[in-house]
Residue, then its C-alpha position, 0 to 999 in steps of 0.5 A: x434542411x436535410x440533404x439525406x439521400x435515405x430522408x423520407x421526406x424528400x419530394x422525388x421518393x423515386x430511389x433511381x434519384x438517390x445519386x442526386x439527393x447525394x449531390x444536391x447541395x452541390x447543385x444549390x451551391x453552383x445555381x446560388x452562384x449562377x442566380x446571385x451572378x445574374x442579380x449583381x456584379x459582386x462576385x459573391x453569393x447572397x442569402x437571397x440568391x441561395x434561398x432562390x436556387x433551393x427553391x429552383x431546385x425543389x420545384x424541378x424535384x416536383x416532376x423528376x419522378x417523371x423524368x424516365x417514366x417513358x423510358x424501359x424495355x417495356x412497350x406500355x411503359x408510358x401508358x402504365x404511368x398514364x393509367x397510375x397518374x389518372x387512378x391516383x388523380x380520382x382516387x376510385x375510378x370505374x373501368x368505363x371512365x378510366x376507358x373514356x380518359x385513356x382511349x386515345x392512348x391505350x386501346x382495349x386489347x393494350x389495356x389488359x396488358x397494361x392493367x396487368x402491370x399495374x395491378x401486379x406492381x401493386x398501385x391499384x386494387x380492381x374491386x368489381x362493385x363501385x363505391x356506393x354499392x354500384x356494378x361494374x369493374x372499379x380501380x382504386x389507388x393503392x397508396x405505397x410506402 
């Protein structure tokens, strides 16, 4: 297992998260002793019970990326992420479906601004013919490295 905060392998690629890929044999350890306390009264810690805090551990790293999505300066901070996860999710999109998902929390005058944002950023490529030749705005995702 590499523990390397610079490994590109990593789950949470975000490197807002570099401190705690410093730290995170340190997090196993204390949450072995904690899950092999809660199995037994001996006071030692089990294959089993560090195995189990690696795999606590890696499954909260699955959704840490999310952890500050919400959080910024920016007032379409939340909408941004929202609209990245929906074009990563369908992988090309057309604006009108894109409107139908998304409407609820982003309206027509706010999702310029946001789609500015995330084309700008890089995450997303706007293409003006769909996939199959079709007419319309389209959003593909942009995978980044």
């Amino acid at each position: 297992m590499s523990f390397d905060e610079k490994d590109k392998n990593r789950i949470c690629k975000d490197p807002a998260f570099n401190g705690w890929y410093a730290r995170k044999p340190t997090f196993i350890i204390k949450l072995a002793q904690i899950v092999s306390a809660s199995e037994s009264s001996v006071m030692n810690i089990t294959t089993k019970g560090f195995e189990r805090s690696v795999t606590i551990i890696e499954e909260a790293e699955i959704y840490m990326s999310r952890t500050f999505s919400a959080i910024g300066r920016s007032t379409v901070t939340a909408d941004v992420d929202l609209v990245i996860q929906v074009v990563k999710q369908h992988k090309v999109i057309s604006e009108k479906t894109l409107m139908h998902i998304i409407w609820r929390d982003v309206d027509s005058n706010k999702f310029d601004n946001v789609m500015g944002t995330v084309l700008k950023a890089g995450f997303v490529k706007r293409y003006y013919k769909g996939p199959k030749g079709e007419p319309g705005i389209w959003y593909a995702w942009e995978p980044r490295e």
